[in-house]
N, C-alpha and C positions, 0 to 999 in steps of 0.2 A: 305406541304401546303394542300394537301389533307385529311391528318388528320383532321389539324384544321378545315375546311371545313365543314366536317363530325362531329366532335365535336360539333362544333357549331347547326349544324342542329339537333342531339341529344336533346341540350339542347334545343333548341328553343319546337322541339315537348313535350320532358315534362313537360314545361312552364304549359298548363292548366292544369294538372293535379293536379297538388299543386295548383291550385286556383276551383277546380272539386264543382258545387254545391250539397249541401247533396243531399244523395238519398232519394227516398220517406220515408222508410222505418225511414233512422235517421231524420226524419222531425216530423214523427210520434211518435217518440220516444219523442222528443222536444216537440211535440202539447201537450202529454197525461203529464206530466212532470212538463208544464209551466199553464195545466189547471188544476190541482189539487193545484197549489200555487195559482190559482187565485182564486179558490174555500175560500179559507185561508183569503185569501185580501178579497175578498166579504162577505162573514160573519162576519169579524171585522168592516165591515163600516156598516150591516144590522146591528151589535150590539152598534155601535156608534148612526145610527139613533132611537133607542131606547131608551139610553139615553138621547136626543136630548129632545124624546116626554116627559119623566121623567122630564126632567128639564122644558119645557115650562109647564107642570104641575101643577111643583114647584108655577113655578112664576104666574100663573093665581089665584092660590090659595091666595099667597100673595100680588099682587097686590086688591083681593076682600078682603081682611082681613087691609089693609091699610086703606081705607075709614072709616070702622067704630072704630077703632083705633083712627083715626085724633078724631073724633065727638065727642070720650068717652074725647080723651085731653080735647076739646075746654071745654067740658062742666066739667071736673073738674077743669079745669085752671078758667074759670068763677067764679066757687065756691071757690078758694083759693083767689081771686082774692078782693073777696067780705070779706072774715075774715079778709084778709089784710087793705082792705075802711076802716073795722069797727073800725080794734083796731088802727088805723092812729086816726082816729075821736073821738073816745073814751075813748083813752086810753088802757091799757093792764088788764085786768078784771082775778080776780081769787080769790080765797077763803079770802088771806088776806086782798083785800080790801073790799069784806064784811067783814068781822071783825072789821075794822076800822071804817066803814063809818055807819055813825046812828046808830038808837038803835038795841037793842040787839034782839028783836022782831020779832019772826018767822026764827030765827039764821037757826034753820034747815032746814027748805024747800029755805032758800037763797044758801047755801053751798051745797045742790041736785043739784038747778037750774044750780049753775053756773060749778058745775062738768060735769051735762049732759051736758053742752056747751063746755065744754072744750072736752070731749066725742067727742060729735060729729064733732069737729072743727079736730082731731084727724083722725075720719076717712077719710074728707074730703082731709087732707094734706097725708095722705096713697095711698088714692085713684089715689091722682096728682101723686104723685111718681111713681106708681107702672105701669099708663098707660103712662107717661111719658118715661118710661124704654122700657113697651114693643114695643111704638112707632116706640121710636129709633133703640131696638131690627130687627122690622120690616122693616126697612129703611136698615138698616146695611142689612139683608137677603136678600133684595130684589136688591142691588145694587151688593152685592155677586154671585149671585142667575143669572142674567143677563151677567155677566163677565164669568161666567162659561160657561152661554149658547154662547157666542160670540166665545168661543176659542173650544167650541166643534162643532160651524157652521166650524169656518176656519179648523179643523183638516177632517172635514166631507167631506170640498170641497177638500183636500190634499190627500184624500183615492181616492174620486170618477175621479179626475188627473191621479193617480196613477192604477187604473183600467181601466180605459179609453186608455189609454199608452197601458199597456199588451194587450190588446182586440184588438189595433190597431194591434201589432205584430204578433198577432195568427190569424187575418183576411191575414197578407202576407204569411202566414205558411200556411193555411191553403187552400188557392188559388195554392201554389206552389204543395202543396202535391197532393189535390183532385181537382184543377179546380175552388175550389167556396170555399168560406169564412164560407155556412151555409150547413148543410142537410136538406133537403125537411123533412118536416114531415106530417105525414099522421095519421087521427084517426083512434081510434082501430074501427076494425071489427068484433073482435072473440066475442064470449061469454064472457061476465062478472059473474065472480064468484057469488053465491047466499050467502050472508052474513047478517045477522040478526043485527038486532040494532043500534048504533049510528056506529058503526065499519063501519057497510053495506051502512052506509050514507058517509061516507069518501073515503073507497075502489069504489064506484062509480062515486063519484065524480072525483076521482083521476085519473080514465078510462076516464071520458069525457075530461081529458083536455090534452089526448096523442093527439101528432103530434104541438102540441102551441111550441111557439120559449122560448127560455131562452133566460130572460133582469135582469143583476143583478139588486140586489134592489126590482123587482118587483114581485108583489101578485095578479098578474090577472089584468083582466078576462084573454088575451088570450098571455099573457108572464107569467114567473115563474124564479124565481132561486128556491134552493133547498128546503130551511127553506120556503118562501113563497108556493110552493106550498104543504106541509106537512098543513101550517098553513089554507090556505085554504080551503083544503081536510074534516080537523078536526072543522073550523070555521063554515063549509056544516051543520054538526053535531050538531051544538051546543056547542061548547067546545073551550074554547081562550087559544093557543099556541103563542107566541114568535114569530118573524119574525125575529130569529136567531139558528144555529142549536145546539150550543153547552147550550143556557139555553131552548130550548125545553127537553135536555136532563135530565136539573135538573127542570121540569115539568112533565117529566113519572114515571113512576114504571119501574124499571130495571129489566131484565128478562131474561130468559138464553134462545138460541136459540133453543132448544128443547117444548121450551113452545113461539115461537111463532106461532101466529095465523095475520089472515086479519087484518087490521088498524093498526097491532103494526109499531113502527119506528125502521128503522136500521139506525144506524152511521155507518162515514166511516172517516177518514182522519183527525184523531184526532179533531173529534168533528168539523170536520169543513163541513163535509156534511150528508144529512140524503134523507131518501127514505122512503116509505111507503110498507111495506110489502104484499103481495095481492093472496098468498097464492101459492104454486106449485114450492119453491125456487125462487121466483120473488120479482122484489119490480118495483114501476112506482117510477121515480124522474125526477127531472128539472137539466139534470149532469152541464154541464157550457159551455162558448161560444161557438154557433158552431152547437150545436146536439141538437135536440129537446125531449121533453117531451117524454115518452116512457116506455114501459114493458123492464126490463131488468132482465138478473138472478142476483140474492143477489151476489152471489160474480163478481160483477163488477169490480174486476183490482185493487182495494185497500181495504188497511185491513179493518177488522171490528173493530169498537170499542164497541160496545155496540148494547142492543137492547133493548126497552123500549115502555112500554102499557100504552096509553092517559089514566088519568081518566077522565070519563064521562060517 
Protein backbone atom coordinates (compact mmCIF):
# COMPACT_ATOMS: atom_id res chain seq x y z
CA UNK A 1 0.00 0.00 0.00
CA UNK A 2 2.68 2.08 0.50
CA UNK A 3 4.26 1.73 -2.71
CA UNK A 4 1.27 2.63 -4.30
CA UNK A 5 1.04 5.61 -2.34
CA UNK A 6 4.40 6.65 -3.28
CA UNK A 7 3.69 5.96 -6.83
CA UNK A 8 1.00 7.81 -7.01
CA UNK A 9 2.62 10.92 -5.53
CA UNK A 10 5.54 10.29 -8.01
CA UNK A 11 3.39 10.65 -10.78
CA UNK A 12 1.15 13.36 -9.59
CA UNK A 13 4.60 15.68 -9.10
CA UNK A 14 5.69 14.98 -12.67
CA UNK A 15 2.27 15.72 -13.89
CA UNK A 16 3.44 19.61 -14.64
CA UNK A 17 6.31 18.84 -16.06
CA UNK A 18 4.89 17.38 -19.23
CA UNK A 19 2.66 20.20 -19.36
CA UNK A 20 6.20 22.94 -18.40
CA UNK A 21 5.45 26.35 -20.52
CA UNK A 22 8.37 27.09 -23.08
CA UNK A 23 11.24 28.65 -21.65
CA UNK A 24 12.03 32.16 -22.72
CA UNK A 25 14.71 31.23 -24.76
CA UNK A 26 12.40 28.38 -26.88
CA UNK A 27 9.72 31.39 -27.16
CA UNK A 28 12.46 33.22 -28.74
CA UNK A 29 13.41 30.82 -30.96
CA UNK A 30 9.40 30.64 -31.97
CA UNK A 31 9.15 34.87 -32.12
CA UNK A 32 12.38 35.03 -34.59
CA UNK A 33 11.02 31.90 -36.73
CA UNK A 34 7.38 32.96 -36.97
CA UNK A 35 8.62 36.71 -37.83
CA UNK A 36 10.49 36.01 -40.66
CA UNK A 37 7.37 34.05 -42.14
CA UNK A 38 5.47 36.89 -41.42
CA UNK A 39 7.89 39.15 -43.10
CA UNK A 40 6.88 36.50 -46.36
CA UNK A 41 3.08 37.03 -45.63
CA UNK A 42 3.49 40.81 -45.50
CA UNK A 43 5.35 41.44 -48.66
CA UNK A 44 2.86 39.10 -50.61
CA UNK A 45 -0.03 41.19 -49.56
CA UNK A 46 2.28 44.75 -50.10
CA UNK A 47 2.71 43.04 -53.59
CA UNK A 48 -1.05 42.25 -53.91
CA UNK A 49 -1.81 45.96 -52.93
CA UNK A 50 0.08 46.91 -56.03
CA UNK A 51 -1.60 45.16 -58.22
CA UNK A 52 -4.66 46.23 -56.68
CA UNK A 53 -3.43 50.13 -57.77
CA UNK A 54 -2.38 48.48 -61.49
CA UNK A 55 -5.69 47.22 -61.82
CA UNK A 56 -7.72 50.41 -60.60
CA UNK A 57 -5.36 52.00 -63.14
CA UNK A 58 -6.46 49.74 -65.70
CA UNK A 59 -9.98 50.60 -65.11
CA UNK A 60 -9.94 54.37 -64.80
CA UNK A 61 -8.24 54.36 -68.04
CA UNK A 62 -10.92 52.42 -69.58
CA UNK A 63 -13.81 53.66 -68.03
CA UNK A 64 -12.42 57.42 -69.71
CA UNK A 65 -11.78 55.82 -73.03
CA UNK A 66 -15.70 54.32 -72.85
CA UNK A 67 -17.36 57.65 -73.27
CA UNK A 68 -15.69 58.71 -76.16
CA UNK A 69 -16.08 55.34 -77.68
CA UNK A 70 -19.92 55.53 -77.11
CA UNK A 71 -19.90 59.33 -79.01
CA UNK A 72 -17.63 58.03 -82.03
CA UNK A 73 -20.66 54.77 -82.04
CA UNK A 74 -23.52 57.23 -81.85
CA UNK A 75 -22.19 59.26 -84.55
CA UNK A 76 -21.26 56.57 -86.98
CA UNK A 77 -24.37 54.73 -86.37
CA UNK A 78 -26.17 58.21 -87.27
CA UNK A 79 -24.20 58.07 -90.54
CA UNK A 80 -25.09 54.36 -91.44
CA UNK A 81 -28.21 55.18 -90.40
CA UNK A 82 -28.88 57.84 -92.82
CA UNK A 83 -27.42 55.58 -96.23
CA UNK A 84 -29.73 53.20 -95.00
CA UNK A 85 -33.04 56.44 -95.01
CA UNK A 86 -31.60 57.07 -98.35
CA UNK A 87 -31.31 53.85 -100.25
CA UNK A 88 -35.09 52.60 -98.42
CA UNK A 89 -36.22 55.98 -100.20
CA UNK A 90 -34.51 55.91 -103.20
CA UNK A 91 -33.81 52.87 -104.20
CA UNK A 92 -30.23 51.09 -104.52
CA UNK A 93 -28.04 53.61 -106.84
CA UNK A 94 -24.82 52.32 -108.59
CA UNK A 95 -23.24 52.44 -111.85
CA UNK A 96 -25.71 50.29 -113.70
CA UNK A 97 -28.48 52.34 -113.13
CA UNK A 98 -26.76 55.12 -114.55
CA UNK A 99 -26.29 53.36 -117.47
CA UNK A 100 -29.79 52.69 -117.89
CA UNK A 101 -31.36 55.56 -117.01
CA UNK A 102 -31.42 58.55 -119.58
CA UNK A 103 -29.11 59.60 -121.97
CA UNK A 104 -25.84 58.78 -122.34
CA UNK A 105 -24.66 62.49 -121.57
CA UNK A 106 -21.85 63.24 -119.32
CA UNK A 107 -21.66 59.13 -118.82
CA UNK A 108 -18.40 59.89 -117.17
CA UNK A 109 -18.71 62.43 -114.45
CA UNK A 110 -22.17 60.29 -113.60
CA UNK A 111 -20.18 56.90 -112.95
CA UNK A 112 -17.29 59.22 -110.85
CA UNK A 113 -20.11 60.79 -108.86
CA UNK A 114 -21.76 57.83 -108.13
CA UNK A 115 -18.43 55.64 -107.37
CA UNK A 116 -17.39 58.48 -104.90
CA UNK A 117 -20.73 57.74 -103.31
CA UNK A 118 -20.32 54.45 -102.99
CA UNK A 119 -16.64 55.54 -101.74
CA UNK A 120 -17.62 57.20 -99.17
CA UNK A 121 -20.85 55.23 -98.10
CA UNK A 122 -17.82 52.55 -97.68
CA UNK A 123 -16.08 54.35 -95.43
CA UNK A 124 -18.93 55.29 -93.33
CA UNK A 125 -20.02 51.42 -92.89
CA UNK A 126 -16.01 50.64 -91.92
CA UNK A 127 -16.18 53.35 -89.72
CA UNK A 128 -19.51 51.73 -87.85
CA UNK A 129 -17.81 48.34 -87.60
CA UNK A 130 -14.73 49.06 -86.65
CA UNK A 131 -16.00 51.46 -83.36
CA UNK A 132 -18.59 49.09 -82.97
CA UNK A 133 -15.95 46.42 -82.22
CA UNK A 134 -13.86 48.51 -80.27
CA UNK A 135 -16.82 49.51 -78.16
CA UNK A 136 -17.78 46.14 -77.39
CA UNK A 137 -14.06 45.37 -77.05
CA UNK A 138 -14.08 48.06 -74.32
CA UNK A 139 -17.12 46.89 -72.51
CA UNK A 140 -15.75 43.26 -72.63
CA UNK A 141 -12.28 44.88 -70.69
CA UNK A 142 -13.90 46.83 -68.60
CA UNK A 143 -16.28 44.26 -67.09
CA UNK A 144 -13.10 41.84 -67.17
CA UNK A 145 -11.10 44.50 -65.74
CA UNK A 146 -13.53 45.09 -62.50
CA UNK A 147 -13.89 41.18 -61.76
CA UNK A 148 -10.26 41.04 -61.47
CA UNK A 149 -10.26 43.99 -59.31
CA UNK A 150 -13.13 42.33 -56.98
CA UNK A 151 -11.17 38.98 -56.46
CA UNK A 152 -7.95 40.70 -55.93
CA UNK A 153 -9.86 43.15 -53.05
CA UNK A 154 -11.39 39.71 -51.40
CA UNK A 155 -7.87 37.83 -51.77
CA UNK A 156 -6.24 41.27 -50.14
CA UNK A 157 -8.68 41.09 -47.15
CA UNK A 158 -7.84 37.14 -46.83
CA UNK A 159 -3.90 38.10 -46.49
CA UNK A 160 -4.60 41.11 -44.31
CA UNK A 161 -6.96 38.12 -41.82
CA UNK A 162 -4.35 36.08 -42.13
CA UNK A 163 -1.60 38.67 -40.80
CA UNK A 164 -3.58 39.98 -38.42
CA UNK A 165 -3.90 36.24 -36.88
CA UNK A 166 0.06 35.87 -36.69
CA UNK A 167 0.46 39.31 -35.14
CA UNK A 168 -2.10 38.44 -32.73
CA UNK A 169 0.11 35.20 -31.75
CA UNK A 170 3.40 36.88 -31.60
CA UNK A 171 1.82 39.83 -29.24
CA UNK A 172 1.14 36.52 -26.58
CA UNK A 173 4.61 35.30 -27.40
CA UNK A 174 6.02 38.13 -27.02
CA UNK A 175 4.36 39.40 -23.64
CA UNK A 176 5.25 35.76 -22.35
CA UNK A 177 8.89 35.99 -23.33
CA UNK A 178 9.77 40.02 -22.68
CA UNK A 179 6.74 41.42 -20.55
CA UNK A 180 5.40 43.55 -23.56
CA UNK A 181 4.21 42.80 -27.03
CA UNK A 182 6.50 45.90 -28.41
CA UNK A 183 10.08 47.49 -27.83
CA UNK A 184 10.35 50.97 -26.87
CA UNK A 185 12.07 52.63 -29.59
CA UNK A 186 14.08 55.66 -29.34
CA UNK A 187 15.79 58.08 -32.20
CA UNK A 188 19.22 57.97 -33.26
CA UNK A 189 21.51 60.17 -31.41
CA UNK A 190 24.91 59.38 -32.79
CA UNK A 191 26.35 61.05 -35.73
CA UNK A 192 25.01 60.43 -39.08
CA UNK A 193 27.32 59.46 -41.64
CA UNK A 194 28.27 62.42 -44.34
CA UNK A 195 27.11 61.15 -47.72
CA UNK A 196 26.79 63.09 -50.88
CA UNK A 197 23.99 63.15 -53.35
CA UNK A 198 20.68 61.49 -53.78
CA UNK A 199 22.27 58.36 -51.62
CA UNK A 200 22.99 61.28 -48.68
CA UNK A 201 19.29 62.18 -49.07
CA UNK A 202 18.05 58.48 -48.33
CA UNK A 203 20.68 57.48 -45.68
CA UNK A 204 19.20 60.52 -43.68
CA UNK A 205 16.33 60.23 -44.15
CA UNK A 206 16.52 56.64 -43.13
CA UNK A 207 18.22 57.91 -39.64
CA UNK A 208 15.37 60.21 -38.84
CA UNK A 209 12.91 57.57 -38.80
CA UNK A 210 14.89 55.21 -36.12
CA UNK A 211 12.88 54.45 -33.10
CA UNK A 212 9.14 54.58 -35.45
CA UNK A 213 7.08 51.34 -34.79
CA UNK A 214 6.66 48.83 -37.62
CA UNK A 215 2.74 48.50 -39.21
CA UNK A 216 2.74 46.07 -41.96
CA UNK A 217 1.46 47.71 -45.05
CA UNK A 218 2.58 50.91 -43.94
CA UNK A 219 4.92 53.80 -45.62
CA UNK A 220 4.94 56.55 -42.99
CA UNK A 221 5.22 59.05 -41.76
CA UNK A 222 5.82 57.47 -38.26
CA UNK A 223 5.17 53.42 -38.99
CA UNK A 224 7.20 51.45 -41.62
CA UNK A 225 7.42 47.69 -42.76
CA UNK A 226 10.56 46.91 -44.57
CA UNK A 227 9.99 47.70 -48.50
CA UNK A 228 8.01 50.93 -47.11
CA UNK A 229 10.53 52.23 -45.45
CA UNK A 230 13.37 51.65 -48.15
CA UNK A 231 10.60 53.20 -50.49
CA UNK A 232 10.49 56.12 -48.40
CA UNK A 233 14.14 56.66 -47.72
CA UNK A 234 14.66 56.69 -51.79
CA UNK A 235 11.07 58.54 -52.54
CA UNK A 236 13.16 61.51 -49.77
CA UNK A 237 15.41 61.53 -52.96
CA UNK A 238 13.61 61.67 -55.75
CA UNK A 239 13.60 58.30 -56.98
CA UNK A 240 10.15 55.82 -57.17
CA UNK A 241 10.73 52.17 -55.52
CA UNK A 242 7.96 49.53 -55.21
CA UNK A 243 6.19 49.12 -51.94
CA UNK A 244 7.47 45.56 -52.18
CA UNK A 245 10.87 44.10 -51.41
CA UNK A 246 11.36 41.44 -53.89
CA UNK A 247 10.31 43.88 -57.20
CA UNK A 248 12.43 46.76 -55.47
CA UNK A 249 14.91 44.20 -56.37
CA UNK A 250 14.15 43.93 -59.92
CA UNK A 251 14.33 47.91 -59.76
CA UNK A 252 18.26 48.04 -58.63
CA UNK A 253 21.58 47.33 -60.16
CA UNK A 254 22.85 44.20 -58.42
CA UNK A 255 26.11 44.54 -56.86
CA UNK A 256 28.49 42.41 -55.08
CA UNK A 257 28.97 43.35 -51.39
CA UNK A 258 32.48 44.54 -51.83
CA UNK A 259 31.19 47.44 -53.89
CA UNK A 260 28.59 48.36 -51.42
CA UNK A 261 28.36 51.87 -50.44
CA UNK A 262 25.53 54.21 -48.37
CA UNK A 263 21.77 53.98 -50.02
CA UNK A 264 22.55 50.71 -51.60
CA UNK A 265 19.67 47.96 -50.45
CA UNK A 266 20.37 44.66 -48.81
CA UNK A 267 17.87 41.61 -49.14
CA UNK A 268 17.30 39.10 -46.82
CA UNK A 269 14.88 36.11 -46.62
CA UNK A 270 14.40 35.26 -50.01
CA UNK A 271 13.63 38.56 -51.37
CA UNK A 272 11.16 38.94 -48.69
CA UNK A 273 13.02 41.55 -46.80
CA UNK A 274 15.25 44.48 -47.49
CA UNK A 275 17.27 47.19 -45.50
CA UNK A 276 19.21 50.22 -46.41
CA UNK A 277 22.74 50.06 -46.09
CA UNK A 278 24.45 53.17 -44.16
CA UNK A 279 27.78 52.25 -44.21
CA UNK A 280 30.18 50.70 -41.24
CA UNK A 281 28.63 46.97 -41.88
CA UNK A 282 25.19 48.48 -40.92
CA UNK A 283 21.84 48.87 -42.60
CA UNK A 284 18.56 50.85 -40.76
CA UNK A 285 15.32 48.67 -41.61
CA UNK A 286 11.73 48.47 -40.37
CA UNK A 287 12.53 44.23 -39.19
CA UNK A 288 8.67 43.08 -38.33
CA UNK A 289 6.19 43.00 -35.31
CA UNK A 290 7.42 43.97 -32.33
CA UNK A 291 10.83 45.86 -32.84
CA UNK A 292 11.19 49.07 -34.03
CA UNK A 293 13.05 50.89 -36.81
CA UNK A 294 16.80 50.87 -36.14
CA UNK A 295 20.59 50.77 -36.94
CA UNK A 296 21.41 47.10 -37.11
CA UNK A 297 24.67 45.11 -38.40
CA UNK A 298 24.10 43.61 -42.21
CA UNK A 299 24.23 40.30 -40.96
CA UNK A 300 21.02 40.51 -39.04
CA UNK A 301 20.18 36.53 -38.30
CA UNK A 302 19.14 35.68 -41.85
CA UNK A 303 20.79 35.10 -45.04
CA UNK A 304 21.71 37.51 -47.52
CA UNK A 305 20.30 37.49 -50.87
CA UNK A 306 21.41 40.02 -52.70
CA UNK A 307 22.41 43.63 -52.75
CA UNK A 308 21.40 46.32 -55.23
CA UNK A 309 22.09 50.23 -56.15
CA UNK A 310 18.82 52.57 -56.74
CA UNK A 311 19.22 54.27 -59.98
CA UNK A 312 18.86 57.83 -59.54
Amino acid sequence: MVVAVTAFAITLSAAPAAHASPSVSDLTKQIEKQSQQLEVVVESYNGMNVNIKKTQGDLTKLEASLAPAKAALASASGRVGTIATTAYQQGRIGPMTALIDGNSDNLMDKMSFLDLIQTSNRHDIDTFTQTTQTYAERQTALKATKAKQAAQLKELSARKKKIQNEIKDLKGKRTAAYGSPTEKGSSYSGKVPSVSGSAGVAVRFAYSQVGDSYGFGDAGPSSWDCSGLTMGAWNAAGVSLTHQASAQWNEVAHISRSDLKPGDLVFYNSLAHVGIYVGGNQIIDAPTYGKPVDVRSINRGMPIDGYGRVRG
